[in-house]
C-alpha positions in Angstrom: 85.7 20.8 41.3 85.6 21.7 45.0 84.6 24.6 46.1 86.5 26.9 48.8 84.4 27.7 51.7 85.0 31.2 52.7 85.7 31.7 56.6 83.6 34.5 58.1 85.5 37.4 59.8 85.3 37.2 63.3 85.0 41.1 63.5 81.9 40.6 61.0 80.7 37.6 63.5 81.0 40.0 66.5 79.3 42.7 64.7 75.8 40.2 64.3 76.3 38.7 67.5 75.9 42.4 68.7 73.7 43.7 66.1 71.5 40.5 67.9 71.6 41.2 71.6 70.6 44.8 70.4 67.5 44.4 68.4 66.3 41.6 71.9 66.7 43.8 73.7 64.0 46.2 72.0 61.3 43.8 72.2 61.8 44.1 76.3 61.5 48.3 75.2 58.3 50.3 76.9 57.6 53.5 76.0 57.1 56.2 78.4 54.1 56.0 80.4 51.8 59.0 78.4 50.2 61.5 80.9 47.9 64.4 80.5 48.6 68.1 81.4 45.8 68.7 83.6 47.2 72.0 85.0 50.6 73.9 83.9 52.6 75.9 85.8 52.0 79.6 85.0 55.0 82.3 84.9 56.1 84.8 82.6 57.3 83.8 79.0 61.2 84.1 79.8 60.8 81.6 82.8 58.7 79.2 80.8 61.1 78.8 78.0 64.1 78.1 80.7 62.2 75.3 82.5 60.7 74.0 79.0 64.6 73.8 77.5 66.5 72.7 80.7 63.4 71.0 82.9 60.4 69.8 80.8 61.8 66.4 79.7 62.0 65.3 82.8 59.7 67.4 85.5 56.6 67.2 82.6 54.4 64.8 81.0 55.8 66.5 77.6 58.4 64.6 76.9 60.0 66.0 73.8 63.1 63.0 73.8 65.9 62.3 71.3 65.8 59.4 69.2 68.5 57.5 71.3 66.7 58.4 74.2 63.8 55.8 73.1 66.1 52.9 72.3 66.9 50.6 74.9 69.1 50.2 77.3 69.1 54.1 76.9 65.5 54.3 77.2 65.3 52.0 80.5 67.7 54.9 82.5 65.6 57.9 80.8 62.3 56.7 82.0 63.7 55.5 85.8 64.7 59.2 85.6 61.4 61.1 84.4 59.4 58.6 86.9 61.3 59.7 89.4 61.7 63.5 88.5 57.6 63.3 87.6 57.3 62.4 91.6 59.4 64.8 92.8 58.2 67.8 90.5 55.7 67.7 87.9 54.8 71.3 86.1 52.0 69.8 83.7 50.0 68.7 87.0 50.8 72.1 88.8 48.0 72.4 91.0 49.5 74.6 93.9 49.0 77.3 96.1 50.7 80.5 95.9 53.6 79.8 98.8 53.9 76.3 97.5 55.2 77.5 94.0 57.1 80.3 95.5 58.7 77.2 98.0 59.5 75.4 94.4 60.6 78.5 92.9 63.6 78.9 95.6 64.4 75.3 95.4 64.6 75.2 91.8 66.8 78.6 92.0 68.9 76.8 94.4 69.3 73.7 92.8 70.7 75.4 89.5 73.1 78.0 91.4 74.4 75.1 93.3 75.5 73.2 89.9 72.6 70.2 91.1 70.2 70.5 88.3 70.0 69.7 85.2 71.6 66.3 86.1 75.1 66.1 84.9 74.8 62.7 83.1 71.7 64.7 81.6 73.7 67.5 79.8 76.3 65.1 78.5 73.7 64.1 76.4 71.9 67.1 75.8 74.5 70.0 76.4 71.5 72.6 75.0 69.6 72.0 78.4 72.9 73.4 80.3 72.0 76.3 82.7 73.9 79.9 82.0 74.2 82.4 84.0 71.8 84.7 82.2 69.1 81.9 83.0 69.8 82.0 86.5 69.2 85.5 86.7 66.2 85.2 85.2 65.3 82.8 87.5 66.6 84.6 90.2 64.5 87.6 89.3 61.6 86.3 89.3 61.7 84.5 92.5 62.7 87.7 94.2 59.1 88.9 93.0 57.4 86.4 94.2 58.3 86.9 98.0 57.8 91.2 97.3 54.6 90.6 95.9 52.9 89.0 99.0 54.7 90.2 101.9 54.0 88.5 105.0 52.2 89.8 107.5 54.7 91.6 110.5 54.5 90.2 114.0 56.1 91.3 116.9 60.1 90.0 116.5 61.5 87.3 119.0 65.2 88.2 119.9 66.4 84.4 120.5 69.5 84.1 122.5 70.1 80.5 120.7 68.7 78.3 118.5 66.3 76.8 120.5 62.0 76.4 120.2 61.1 78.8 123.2 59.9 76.3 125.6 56.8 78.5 126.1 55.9 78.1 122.2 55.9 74.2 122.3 52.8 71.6 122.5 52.5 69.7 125.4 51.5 67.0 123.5 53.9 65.8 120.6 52.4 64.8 117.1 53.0 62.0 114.9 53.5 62.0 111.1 51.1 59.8 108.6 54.0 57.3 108.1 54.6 56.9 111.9 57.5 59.2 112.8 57.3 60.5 116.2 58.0 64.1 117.1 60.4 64.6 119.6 62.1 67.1 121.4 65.1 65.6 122.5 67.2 66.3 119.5 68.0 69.9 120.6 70.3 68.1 123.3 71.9 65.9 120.0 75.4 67.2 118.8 75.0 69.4 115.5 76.7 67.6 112.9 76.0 70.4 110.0 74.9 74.0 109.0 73.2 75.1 106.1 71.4 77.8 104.6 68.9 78.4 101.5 68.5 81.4 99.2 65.5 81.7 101.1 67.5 83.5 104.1 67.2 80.7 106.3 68.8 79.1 108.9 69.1 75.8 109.2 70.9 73.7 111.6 71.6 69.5 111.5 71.3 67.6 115.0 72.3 63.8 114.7 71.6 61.3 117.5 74.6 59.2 119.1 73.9 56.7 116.0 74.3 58.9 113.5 76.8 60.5 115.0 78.9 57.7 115.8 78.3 56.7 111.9 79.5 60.0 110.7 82.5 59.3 112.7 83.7 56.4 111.5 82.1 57.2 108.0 79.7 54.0 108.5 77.0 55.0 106.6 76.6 52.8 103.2 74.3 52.1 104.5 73.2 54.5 107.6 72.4 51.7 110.5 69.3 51.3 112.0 68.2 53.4 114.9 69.9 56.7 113.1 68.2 59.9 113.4 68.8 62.6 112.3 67.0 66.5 112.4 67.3 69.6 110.4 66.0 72.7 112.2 64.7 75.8 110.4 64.6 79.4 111.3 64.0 82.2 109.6 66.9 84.4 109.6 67.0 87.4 111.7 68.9 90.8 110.8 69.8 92.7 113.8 70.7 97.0 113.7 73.9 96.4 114.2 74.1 93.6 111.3 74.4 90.6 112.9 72.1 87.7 111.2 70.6 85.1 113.6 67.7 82.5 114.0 64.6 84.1 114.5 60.7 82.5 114.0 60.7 79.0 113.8 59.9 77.6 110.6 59.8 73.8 110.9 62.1 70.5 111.7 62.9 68.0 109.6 62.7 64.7 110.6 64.8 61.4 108.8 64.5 58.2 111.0 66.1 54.8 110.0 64.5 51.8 110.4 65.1 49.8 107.3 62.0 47.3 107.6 59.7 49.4 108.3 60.1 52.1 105.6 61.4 49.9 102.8 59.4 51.7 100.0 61.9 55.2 101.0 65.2 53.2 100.8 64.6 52.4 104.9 64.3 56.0 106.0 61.1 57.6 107.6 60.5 61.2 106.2 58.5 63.8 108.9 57.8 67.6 108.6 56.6 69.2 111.3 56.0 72.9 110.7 55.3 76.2 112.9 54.8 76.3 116.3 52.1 74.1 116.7 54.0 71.2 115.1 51.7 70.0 112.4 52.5 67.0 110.6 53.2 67.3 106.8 50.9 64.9 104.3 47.7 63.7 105.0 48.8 59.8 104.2 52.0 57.7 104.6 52.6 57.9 100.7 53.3 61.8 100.9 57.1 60.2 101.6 57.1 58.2 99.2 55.9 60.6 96.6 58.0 63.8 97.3 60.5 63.0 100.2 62.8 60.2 98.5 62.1 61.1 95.4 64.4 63.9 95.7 67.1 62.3 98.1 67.6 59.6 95.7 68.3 61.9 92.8 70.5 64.1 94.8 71.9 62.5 97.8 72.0 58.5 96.7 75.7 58.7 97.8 75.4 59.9 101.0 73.1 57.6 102.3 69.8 59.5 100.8 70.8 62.6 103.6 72.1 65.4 102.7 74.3 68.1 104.3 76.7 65.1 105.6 80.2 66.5 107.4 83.1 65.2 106.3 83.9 64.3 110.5 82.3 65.2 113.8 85.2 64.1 115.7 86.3 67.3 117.5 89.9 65.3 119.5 90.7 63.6 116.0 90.5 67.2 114.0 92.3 69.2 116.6 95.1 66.2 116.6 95.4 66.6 112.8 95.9 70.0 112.9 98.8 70.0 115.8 100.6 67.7 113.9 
């Protein structure tokens, strides 16, 4: 008697096909790198628990993941992230000075009022991490503290009449950064191609050079070309009686230089900080770019180029022509 062979379901073929490339792909599966805490960052309980819930899994070496967060392809994306989010911010290896955790305090506050942090792709996955409001004020509360706890010593006020270094307060002789990026003082002649400001009441003001400019312009920059340059100048802001705000002490400028072969470990851009009025040089190596600089332009400005604060245009004739019309 013959027997009937029975056909498999081509659903049911798919299905182990798939069930297949899944359980591959785990053998290609690392876990996350393990770290010790060697020092965490201290604040009071309320401010802990908001960082632990909405910040730890990333900015931590406690990593407290989901189950879907270990399994791969998942897992590949969650530890590019924390890698990267490690670099840029780390609170179980939290050994900073005073101003340098209020500095992180006012950009975390900033980063959550702004919407920035957590990541969005984040909370999809784990909507308890959201920010609320009551956290931010929290947050907010506690930053304010910070800078009325250790006020800064008062110095005789500068009235500026604009929004440039006193010539009188610059070095003669212009420093370099660790990774090669040349001060220079040209760029307060460059065309200011943005405006910003910080919760720390500052002022801060974007100069491009013709490159960058010209880029902006035509909206050429995926990617930025070579030979762009670009500056953000800080101020601390200035209130006068009658209420006006303006620049006044200098604070530092901001450097970004592209040269895409010679800075190809930070996505072709050359970080530089150059702070207070003698102009000193942030990092003591070349690697203090790559560790903290793109770090945080790729997680929050990958689609700008790695620069943020980009104007829509700088094209003064075209605007004005758009709006006669």
């Amino acid at each position: 008697m013959d027997t009937v062979k029975k056909k498999k379901s081509p659903i049911a073929i798919a299905f182990l096909v798939i069930l297949g490339i899944f359980g591959g792909l785990q053998i290609f599966n690392q876990p996350l790198e393990g770290k010790a805490t060697t020092k965490q960052i201290e604040a009071p309980r309320e401010v802990i628990s908001i960082l632990e819930n909405s910040c730890f899994n990333c900015h931590s070496n406690q990593q407290n993941l989901s189950w879907y967060d270990k399994i791969a392809p998942i897992s590949w994306a969650v530890n590019k992230d924390v890698k990267r989010a490690r670099e840029v911010l780390n609170f179980s290896e939290y050994d900073v000075s005073p101003a340098e955790h209020k500095g992180n305090m006012y950009a975390i506050l900033n980063m959550m009022q702004s919407g920035k942090m957590p990541l969005h792709n984040y909370t999809l996955l784990h909507p308890s991490a959201k920010i609320t409001q009551q956290d931010i004020d929290v947050i907010k509360k506690y930053t304010l503290s910070l800078a009325s706890a250790n006020p800064a010593k008062k110095e005789e006020k500068i009235i500026h009449q604009n929004i440039k270094i006193s010539e009188n307060n610059t070095p003669s002789k212009f420093p370099v950064s660790p990774n090669g990026v040349k001060y220079t003082d040209d760029y307060k002649n460059w065309k200011v191609i943005s405006m910003s400001t910080l919760f720390d009441n500052s002022v801060r003001v974007i100069y491009g050079n013709d490159i960058a400019v010209k880029a902006i312009e035509t909206e050429n920059f995926h990617p930025w070309p070579d030979g762009s340059m670009v500056v953000k100048s800080v101020w601390k802001q200035e209130k006068l009686a009658d209420g006006e705000i303006r620049a006044g002490e200098f604070v530092n400028a901001q450097f970004m230089v592209k040269d895409s072969k010679k800075y190809t470990d930070t996505e072709g851009w050359g970080f530089a900080k150059f702070s207070g009025p003698d102009l000193h040089p942030t990092g003591k190596t070349a690697d203090f770019a790559r560790e903290s600089c793109i770090a945080c332009h790729r997680q929050l400005a990958e689609k700008t180029g790695y620069l943020f604060d980009v104007p829509m245009k700088v094209n003064t004739e075209r605007l004005i022509k758009n709006l006669q019309k």
